[in-house]
C-alpha positions in Angstrom: 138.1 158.5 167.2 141.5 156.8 167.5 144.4 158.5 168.9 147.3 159.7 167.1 150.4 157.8 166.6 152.5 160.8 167.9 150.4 161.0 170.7 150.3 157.5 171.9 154.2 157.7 171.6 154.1 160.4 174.0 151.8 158.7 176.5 154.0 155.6 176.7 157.1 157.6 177.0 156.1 159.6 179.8 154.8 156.4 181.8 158.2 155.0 180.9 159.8 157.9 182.3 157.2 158.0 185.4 158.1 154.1 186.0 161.7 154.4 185.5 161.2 157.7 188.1 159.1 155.3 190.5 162.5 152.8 190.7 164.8 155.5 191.1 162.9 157.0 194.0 162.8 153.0 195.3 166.2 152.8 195.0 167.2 156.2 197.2 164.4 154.9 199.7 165.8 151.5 200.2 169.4 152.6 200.1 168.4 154.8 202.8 170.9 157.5 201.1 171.4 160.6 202.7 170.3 164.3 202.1 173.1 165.8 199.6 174.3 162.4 198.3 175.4 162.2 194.7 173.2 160.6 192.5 174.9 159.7 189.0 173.2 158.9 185.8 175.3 156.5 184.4 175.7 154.2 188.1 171.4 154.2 187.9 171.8 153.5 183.9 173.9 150.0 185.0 171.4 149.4 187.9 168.6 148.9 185.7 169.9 147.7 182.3 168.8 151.0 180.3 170.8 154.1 178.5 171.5 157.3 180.2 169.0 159.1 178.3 165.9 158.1 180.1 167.6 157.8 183.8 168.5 161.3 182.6 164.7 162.3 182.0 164.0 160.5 185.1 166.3 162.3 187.2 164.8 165.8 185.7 161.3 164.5 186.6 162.3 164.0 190.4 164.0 167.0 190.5 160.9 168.9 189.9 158.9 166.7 192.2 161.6 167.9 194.9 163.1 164.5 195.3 166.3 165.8 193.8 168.2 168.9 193.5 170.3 169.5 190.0 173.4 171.8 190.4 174.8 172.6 187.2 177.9 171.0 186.3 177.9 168.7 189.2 175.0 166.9 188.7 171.9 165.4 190.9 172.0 165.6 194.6 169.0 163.8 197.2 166.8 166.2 198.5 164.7 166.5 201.5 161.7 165.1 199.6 163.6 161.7 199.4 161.1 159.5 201.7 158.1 160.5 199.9 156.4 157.1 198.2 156.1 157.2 194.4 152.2 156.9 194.7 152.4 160.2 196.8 154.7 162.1 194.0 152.2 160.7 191.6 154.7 158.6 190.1 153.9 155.0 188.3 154.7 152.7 191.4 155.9 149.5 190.9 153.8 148.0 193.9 151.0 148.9 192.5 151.5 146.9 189.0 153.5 143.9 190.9 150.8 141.3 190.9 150.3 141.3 187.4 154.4 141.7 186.5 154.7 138.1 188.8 151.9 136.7 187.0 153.4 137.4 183.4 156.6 136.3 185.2 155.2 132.5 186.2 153.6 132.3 182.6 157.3 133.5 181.0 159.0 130.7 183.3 156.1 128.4 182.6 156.4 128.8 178.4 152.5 129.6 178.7 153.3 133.3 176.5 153.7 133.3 172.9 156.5 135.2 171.3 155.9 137.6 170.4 153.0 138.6 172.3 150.9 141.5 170.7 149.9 144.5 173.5 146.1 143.2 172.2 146.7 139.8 173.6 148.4 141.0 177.1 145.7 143.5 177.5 143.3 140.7 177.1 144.8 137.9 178.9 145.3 140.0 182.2 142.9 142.1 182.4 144.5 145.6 182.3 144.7 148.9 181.3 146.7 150.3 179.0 148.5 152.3 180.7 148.7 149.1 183.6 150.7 147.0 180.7 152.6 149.8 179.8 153.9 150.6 183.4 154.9 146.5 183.5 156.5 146.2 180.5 158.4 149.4 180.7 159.7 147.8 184.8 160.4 143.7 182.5 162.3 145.9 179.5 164.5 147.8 182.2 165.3 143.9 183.7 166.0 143.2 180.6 164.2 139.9 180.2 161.5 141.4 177.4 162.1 143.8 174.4 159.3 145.4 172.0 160.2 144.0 168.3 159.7 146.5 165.8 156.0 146.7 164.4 154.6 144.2 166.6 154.6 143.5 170.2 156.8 142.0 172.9 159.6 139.1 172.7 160.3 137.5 175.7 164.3 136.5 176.0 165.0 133.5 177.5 165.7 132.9 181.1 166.2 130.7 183.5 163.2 127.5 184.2 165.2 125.0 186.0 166.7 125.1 189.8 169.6 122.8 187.8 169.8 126.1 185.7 169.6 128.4 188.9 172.7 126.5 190.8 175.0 126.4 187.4 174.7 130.7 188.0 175.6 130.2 191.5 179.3 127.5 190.4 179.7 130.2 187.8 179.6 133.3 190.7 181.4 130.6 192.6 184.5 131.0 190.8 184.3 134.9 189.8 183.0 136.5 193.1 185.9 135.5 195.8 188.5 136.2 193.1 187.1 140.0 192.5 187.7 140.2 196.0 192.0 139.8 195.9 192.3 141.7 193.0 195.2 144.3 193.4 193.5 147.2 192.5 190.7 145.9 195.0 189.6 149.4 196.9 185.6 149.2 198.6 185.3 153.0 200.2 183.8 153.6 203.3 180.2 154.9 201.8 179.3 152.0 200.0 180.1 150.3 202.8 178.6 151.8 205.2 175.5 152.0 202.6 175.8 147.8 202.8 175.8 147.5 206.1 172.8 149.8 206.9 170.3 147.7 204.5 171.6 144.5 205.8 171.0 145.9 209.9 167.6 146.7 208.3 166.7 143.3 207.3 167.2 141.4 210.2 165.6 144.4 212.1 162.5 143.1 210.3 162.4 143.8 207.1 163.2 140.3 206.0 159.5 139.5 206.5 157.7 142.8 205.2 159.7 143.1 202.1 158.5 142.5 199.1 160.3 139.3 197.0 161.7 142.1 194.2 163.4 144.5 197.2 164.6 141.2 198.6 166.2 140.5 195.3 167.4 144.1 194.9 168.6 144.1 198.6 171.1 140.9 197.7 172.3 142.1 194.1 173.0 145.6 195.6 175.2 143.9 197.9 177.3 141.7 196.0 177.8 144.0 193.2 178.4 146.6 195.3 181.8 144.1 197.0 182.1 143.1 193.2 182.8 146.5 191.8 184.8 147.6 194.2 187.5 145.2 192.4 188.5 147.9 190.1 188.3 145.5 187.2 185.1 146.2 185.6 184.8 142.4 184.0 183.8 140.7 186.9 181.2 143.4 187.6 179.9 143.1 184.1 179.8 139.6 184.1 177.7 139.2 187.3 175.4 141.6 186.5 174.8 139.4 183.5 173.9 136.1 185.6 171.6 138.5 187.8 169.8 139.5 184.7 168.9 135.9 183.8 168.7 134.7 187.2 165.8 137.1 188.1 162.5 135.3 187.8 163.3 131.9 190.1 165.2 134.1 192.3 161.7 135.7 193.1 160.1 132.7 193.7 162.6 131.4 196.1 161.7 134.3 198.6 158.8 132.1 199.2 160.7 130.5 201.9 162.7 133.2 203.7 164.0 131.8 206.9 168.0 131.6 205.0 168.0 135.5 205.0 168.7 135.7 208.6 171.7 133.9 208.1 172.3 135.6 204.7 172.6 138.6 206.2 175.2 137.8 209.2 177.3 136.4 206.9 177.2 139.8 204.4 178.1 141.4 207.6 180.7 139.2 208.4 182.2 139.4 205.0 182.1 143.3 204.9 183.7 143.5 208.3 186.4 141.8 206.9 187.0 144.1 203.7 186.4 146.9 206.1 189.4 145.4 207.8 191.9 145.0 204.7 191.6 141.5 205.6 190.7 140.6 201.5 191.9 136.7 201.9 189.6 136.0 204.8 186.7 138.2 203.1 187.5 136.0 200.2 187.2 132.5 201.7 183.9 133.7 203.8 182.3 135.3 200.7 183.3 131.6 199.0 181.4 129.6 202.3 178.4 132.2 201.8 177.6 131.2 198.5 178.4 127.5 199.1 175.0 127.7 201.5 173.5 129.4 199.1 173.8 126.6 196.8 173.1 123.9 199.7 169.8 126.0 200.3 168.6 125.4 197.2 168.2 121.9 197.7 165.9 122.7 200.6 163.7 124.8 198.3 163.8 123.1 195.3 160.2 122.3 195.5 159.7 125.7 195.4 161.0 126.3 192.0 160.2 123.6 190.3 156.5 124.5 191.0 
């Protein structure tokens, strides 16, 4: 007996809530943010590249699982129930679907998918569940680097192959990132900062080698659009996130080789003392010598990504 088109609707809806629910609760985890902060619908909306509606659904499913309080009016606060794991709050965890999101990531990079790719054939070629593939695709639609085309599977949007393709992103953040930083309206308050500085202590407490190559990922972008934003001019913000959208899948891959993040780290440090400090010039030219290694490092892995 097949099951009805209304109803399958509804099962794929309420994993994508459930997964989008999982990141959220990721995303207070590994911010480490405090009981009582403010959690806003449309900062998570920009975070992961989807409309307010379901971060709003989202939000109302971790309220009732006591990961969130709602005040009316005001909003979504962080409750006490904030270090519970999504597999605990029986939410759709992304760990538990990541091995078969980085292999559907190698074949995307690889040109080994065709486009579009029917659910049938992804079901088949990875040996999954239904509701497995749904939980994937829902996490690669949120990324933005997939999109279901009307009436018949998945299309695949191009992204970046090449580590000639990876460095151009990195001259192009060259030239945008120190200028956010001198803009007049330039203002980065003291929670984000402070939010910034706790993640990075965390990483080179040990997390650098326990984390998985995604939170790595998340842990840099957080960062660097967090300085970006605070510019006050909501261009350069925009335009970053864009190159972190298409940057995403060799990014991953370079986490192979993770023995730059120590020095990554000291030198986000360095660069938020300095804003911290009203000292936006210096911050500047130090945020400009950060990603300068960054490039250089790429050398050193390019191996890596041409793999």
């Amino acid at each position: 007996m097949s099951v009805p088109v209304s109803e399958r609707a509804s099962g794929s809806k309420r994993e994508m809530t459930e997964g989008l629910a999982a990141q959220i609760l990721e995303h207070i985890r590994g911010s480490r943010l405090d009981v009582g902060a403010h959690i806003t619908a449309q900062e998570l909306a920009e975070r992961f590249s989807v409309s307010r509606f379901p971060v709003g659904q989202a939000l109302q499913l971790l309220a009732t699982k006591g990961v969130l309080t709602h005040e009316r009016n005001r909003g979504y606060f962080v409750a006490e129930a904030k270090d519970a794991s999504p597999a605990a709050l029986g939410l759709v965890a992304r760990d538990d679907t990541s091995e078969i999101y980085f292999r559907i990531a190698e074949d995307h990079l690889h040109d080994r998918l065709p486009d579009p790719a029917s659910e049938a054939y992804l079901k088949e070629a990875y040996g999954v569940t239904k509701a497995q593939l749904n939980a994937v695709l829902s996490r690669i639609a949120q990324e933005g680097w997939a999109e279901r085309r009307q009436g018949y599977g998945w299309s695949f949007s191009p992204m970046l192959t090449t580590p000639e393709s990876l460095e151009q992103t990195y001259r192009v953040r060259l030239a945008l990132e120190p200028a956010a930083l001198l803009e007049p309206t330039y203002h980065l308050d003291l929670e984000t900062a402070a939010r910034c500085r706790e993640a990075e202590l965390r990483l080179l407490a040990g997390a650098i080698e326990t984390d998985s190559a995604d939170a790595l990922h998340e842990r840099g972008v957080r960062f660097h659009e967090a300085i970006i934003g605070a510019s006050g001019n909501p261009f350069f913000l925009e335009a970053v996130r864009r190159i972190n959208r298409v940057r995403r899948l060799l990014s991953y891959r370079s986490m192979i080789d993770r023995k730059r993040y120590r020095q990554q780290c000291e030198e986000h440090l360095q660069i938020l003392d300095l804003l911290e400090r009203g000292k936006n010039e210096k911050a500047s030219q130090a945020l400009r010598s950060h990603l300068e290694h960054t490039i250089e490092n790429l050398q050193e892995i390019r191996p890596i990504l041409e793999r």
